[in-house]
N, C-alpha and C positions, 0 to 999 in steps of 0.2 A: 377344691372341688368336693371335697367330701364332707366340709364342714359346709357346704351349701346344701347339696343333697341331704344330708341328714337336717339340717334348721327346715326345709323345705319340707320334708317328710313328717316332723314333727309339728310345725304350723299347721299344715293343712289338717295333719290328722285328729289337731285336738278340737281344730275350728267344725269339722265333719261329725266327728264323736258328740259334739255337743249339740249340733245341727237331728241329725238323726234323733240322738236321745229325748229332744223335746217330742218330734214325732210316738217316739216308743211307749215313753211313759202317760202322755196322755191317751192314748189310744189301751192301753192295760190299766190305766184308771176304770176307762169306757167297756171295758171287759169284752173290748177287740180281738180277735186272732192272729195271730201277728207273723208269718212264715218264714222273713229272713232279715236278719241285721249285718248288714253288711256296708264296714269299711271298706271302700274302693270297688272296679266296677271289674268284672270279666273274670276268669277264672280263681277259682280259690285256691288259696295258698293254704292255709289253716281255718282250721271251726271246730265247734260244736256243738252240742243238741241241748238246751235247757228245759227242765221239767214241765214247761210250760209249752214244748215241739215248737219252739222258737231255734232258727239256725244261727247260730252267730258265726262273722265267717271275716277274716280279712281277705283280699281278693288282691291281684295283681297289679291294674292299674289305679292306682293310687290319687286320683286326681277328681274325689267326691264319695261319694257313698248312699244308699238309699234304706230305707223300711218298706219290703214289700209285704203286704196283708194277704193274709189267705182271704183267695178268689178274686186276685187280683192277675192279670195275665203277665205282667212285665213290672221290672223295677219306677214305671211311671202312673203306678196305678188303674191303669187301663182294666178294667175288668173284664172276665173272662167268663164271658159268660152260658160254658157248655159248667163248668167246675160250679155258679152259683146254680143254674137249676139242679146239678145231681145231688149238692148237698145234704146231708142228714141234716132233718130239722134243725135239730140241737146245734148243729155248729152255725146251718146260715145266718141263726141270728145273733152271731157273733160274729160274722163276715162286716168288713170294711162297708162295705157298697150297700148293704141293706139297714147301713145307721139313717140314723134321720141326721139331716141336714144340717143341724147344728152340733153336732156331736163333729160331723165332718167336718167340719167349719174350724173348730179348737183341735181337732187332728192338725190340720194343714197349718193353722198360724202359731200352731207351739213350736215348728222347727223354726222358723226365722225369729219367733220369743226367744228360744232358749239363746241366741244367738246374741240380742240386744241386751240381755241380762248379763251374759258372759261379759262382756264389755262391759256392761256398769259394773259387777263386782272386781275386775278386773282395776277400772282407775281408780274405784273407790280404794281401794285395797290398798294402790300405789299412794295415792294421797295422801290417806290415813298414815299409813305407814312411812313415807318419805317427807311428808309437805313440800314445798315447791322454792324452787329459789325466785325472788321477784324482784325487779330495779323499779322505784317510781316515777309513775307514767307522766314525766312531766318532760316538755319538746326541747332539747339540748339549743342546739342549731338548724334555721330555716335554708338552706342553698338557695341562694340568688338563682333569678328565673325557673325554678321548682315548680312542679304542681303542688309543691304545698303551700308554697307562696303564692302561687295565684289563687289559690283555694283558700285564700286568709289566715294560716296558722301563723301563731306569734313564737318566738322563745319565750318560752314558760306557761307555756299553753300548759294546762294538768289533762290531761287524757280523760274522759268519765265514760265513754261508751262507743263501739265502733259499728254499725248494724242492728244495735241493741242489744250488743251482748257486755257485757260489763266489760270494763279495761281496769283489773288489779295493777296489773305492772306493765314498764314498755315494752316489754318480750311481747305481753297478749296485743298491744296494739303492729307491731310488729309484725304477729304471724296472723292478724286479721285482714294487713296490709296485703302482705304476700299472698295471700291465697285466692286476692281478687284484681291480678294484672287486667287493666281494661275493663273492668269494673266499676261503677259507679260505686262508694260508699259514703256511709252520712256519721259524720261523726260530731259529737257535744263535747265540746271543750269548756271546762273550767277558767276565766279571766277577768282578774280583778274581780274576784267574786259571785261573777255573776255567769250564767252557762249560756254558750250559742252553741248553735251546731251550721257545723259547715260541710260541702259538698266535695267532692273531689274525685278524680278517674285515674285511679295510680298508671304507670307507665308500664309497661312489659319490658322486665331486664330478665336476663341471662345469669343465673350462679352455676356455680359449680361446687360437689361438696367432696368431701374428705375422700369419697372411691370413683372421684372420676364421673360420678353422673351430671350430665346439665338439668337442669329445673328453668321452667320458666317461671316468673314471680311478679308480682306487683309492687313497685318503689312509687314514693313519694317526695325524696328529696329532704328527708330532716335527719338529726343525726343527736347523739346522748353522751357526752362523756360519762364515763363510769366509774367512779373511784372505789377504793376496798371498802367504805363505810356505806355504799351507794347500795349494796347485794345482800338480801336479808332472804332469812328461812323464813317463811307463813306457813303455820298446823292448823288447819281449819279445825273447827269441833266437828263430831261424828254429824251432826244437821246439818251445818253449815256445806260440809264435804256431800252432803245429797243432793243439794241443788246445784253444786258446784259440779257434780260427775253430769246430771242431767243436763247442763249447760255445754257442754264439751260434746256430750253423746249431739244436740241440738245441732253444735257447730259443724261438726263433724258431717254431718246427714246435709247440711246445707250447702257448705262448702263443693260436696262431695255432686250433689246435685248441680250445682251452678257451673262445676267444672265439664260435665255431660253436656250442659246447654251451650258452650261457647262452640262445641263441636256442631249444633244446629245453626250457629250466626258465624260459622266462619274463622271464630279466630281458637280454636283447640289446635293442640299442638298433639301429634301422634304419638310422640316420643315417650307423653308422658301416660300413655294407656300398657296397662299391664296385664299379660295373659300369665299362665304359668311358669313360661321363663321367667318372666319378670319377677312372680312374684317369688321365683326359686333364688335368685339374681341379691334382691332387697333379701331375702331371709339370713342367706348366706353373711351378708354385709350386717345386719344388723346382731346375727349373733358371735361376731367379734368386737361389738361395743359391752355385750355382757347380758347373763340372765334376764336383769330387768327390763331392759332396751328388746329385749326378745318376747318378753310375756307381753311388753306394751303395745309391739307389732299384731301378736294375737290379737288382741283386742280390736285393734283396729280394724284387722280384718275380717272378725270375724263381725264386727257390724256391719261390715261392706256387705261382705256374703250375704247376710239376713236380711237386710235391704233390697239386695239384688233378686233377692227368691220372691218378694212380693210383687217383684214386676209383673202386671197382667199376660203374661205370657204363657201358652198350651205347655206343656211339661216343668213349666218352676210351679213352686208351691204358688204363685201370686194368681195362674194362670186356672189352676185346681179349685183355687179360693174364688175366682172371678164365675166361673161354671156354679158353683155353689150357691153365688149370692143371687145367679139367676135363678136360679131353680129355689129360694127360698123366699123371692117374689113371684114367680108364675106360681109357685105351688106344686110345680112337676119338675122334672130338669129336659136339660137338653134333648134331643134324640142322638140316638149312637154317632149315626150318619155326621151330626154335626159336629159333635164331640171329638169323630175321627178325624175329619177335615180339619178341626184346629188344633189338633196334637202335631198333626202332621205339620202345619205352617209353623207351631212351636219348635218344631224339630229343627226346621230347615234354618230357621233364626238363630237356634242354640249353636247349630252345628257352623253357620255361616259365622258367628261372633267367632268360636272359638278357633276357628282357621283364619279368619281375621287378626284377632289376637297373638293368636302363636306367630304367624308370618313377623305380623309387626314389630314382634319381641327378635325374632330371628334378625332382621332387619336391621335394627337400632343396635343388637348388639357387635353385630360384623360389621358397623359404621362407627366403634368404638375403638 
């Protein structure tokens, strides 16, 4: 329990830290005012004042963090606007709310930036440093009556691409497999030389992994003996490793997406949606496989995070960013009135997901 707590404590915090800090530094680039930096939400545990009357503060609830701007009324940037008219000249024009538009604009999309970059330095890092182990993508055995028999795959099919994404080794066709139960995907196969590509809608099976959790996944019915000559280390070169981090980050953002839309057509699985327990549950688990198995979870999460804040929605950054881009078509922004209206429905969706979420995590784990 305490090794999940603290993995969970420390995920989140570095995923938020880095979140926030894209916010900070572009906005003190912008020679913004910046009122409070604060890890986690509600009262403060610890802080201080930097020379700059920046408050740095860790806070109680632990589960996010914000940069509020002076003349801003709340940690969602609402502005406050009895604090911007009494302003002394000199500061309003270093108040948040009186930037022009585009300066706003790189405020809001460097928190979910700093977030996608974390993540790429992050696998770049691993890759460089580890290289990957890979088996070749070439099809063992077809099972009799399979979808991948009926989808035309031969033995000794060579694997070349699964969605478009490359297939190095059968691991990557594997986990390209998996990640789309009930999914259509299009794969090119190498045979006798010459490449087709074939169609296929893997089946929905059931794993189970090492703590116990079920996963739903996508099978196709072929299989690879492996022998000890069969498992080779690949060090990409430092280029080669750039395109190869940006391909994963692709995968990743795709995967991740198409997992969202099975919940609109019916066939998502609840089990596999994650609020804070869940993702206290995964951290705890993941940092008894070891340091690295831990930094690579940050990563992943922390591009989840920076994706999910661009969603157009009234209180995420996506929501801030969508107000912005109207107001730097009409050439004016919003009025309050509406601005207020759609915070509020932000609210009610933020707050509805994450009592959604938490139930759900409550749920699934007392069904364990």
């Amino acid at each position: 329990m305490l090794l999940t707590l603290v993995s969970f404590l420390v995920v989140l915090t570095v995923i938020v830290f880095v979140h926030e800090m894209g916010h900070y530094l572009v906005a003190r680039w912008n020679g913004i005012a910046i009122h409070t930096f604060s890890i986690g939400f509600g009262p403060e545990i610890v802080g201080f004042n930097d020379r700059h009357g920046t408050r740095w503060r860790l806070s109680a609830i632990p589960l996010g963090g914000y940069v509020r701007f002076v003349g801003d009324m709340n940690a969602a940037s609402v502005p406050d606007d009895e604090a911007l008219r009494d302003a002394p000249p000199e500061l309003r024009k270093r108040m948040f709310a009186h930037q022009n538009v585009w300066r706003r604009i790189a405020v809001v999309i460097a928190g979910p930036a700093a977030n996608v970059l974390l993540t790429f330095l992050i696998l770049y890092a691993l890759l460089l440093g580890y290289g990957r182990y890979t088996i070749p993508p070439v099809i063992g055995e077809v099972i009799e009556g399979s979808v991948a028999q009926e989808a035309g795959l031969l033995s000794g099919d060579r694997l070349v691409s699964v969605d478009g994404y490359v297939v190095r080794g059968f691991e990557d066709f594997q986990r390209l497999v998996a990640t789309a139960p009930e999914r259509p995907i299009t794969m090119v196969v190498e045979r006798d030389g010459a490449q087709q590509t074939l169609v296929a809608v893997p089946e929905a099976a059931e794993t189970t992994d090492r703590f116990g959790n079920t996963h739903r996944i996508g099978r196709l019915g072929v299989s690879r003996d492996i022998g000890e000559t069969d498992v080779t280390l690949y060090r990409p070169d430092p280029i080669e490793a750039v395109g190869m981090t940006f391909e994963e980050i692709r995968f990743i953002i795709d995967r991740t997406a198409a997992f969202l839309g099975d919940f609109f057509v019916g066939r998502g699985d609840p089990q596999q949606l994650g609020g804070p327990v869940k993702v206290a549950q995964v951290s705890g688990e993941v940092a008894t496989l070891g340091i690295v198995a831990l930094i690579n979870l940050i990563a992943m999460l922390s591009l989840n995070i920076g994706i999910f804040n661009l969603l157009p929605v009234p209180m995420l950054d996506g929501g801030h960013l969508l107000y912005y881009l109207v107001e730097a078509v009409r050439g004016r922004p919003l009025s309050p009135r509406v601005q207020e209206f759609g915070f509020r429905i932000g609210l009610a969706l933020v707050l509805t997901l994450t009592v959604f979420t938490f139930g759900n995590d409550l749920y699934w784990t007392f069904q364990r």
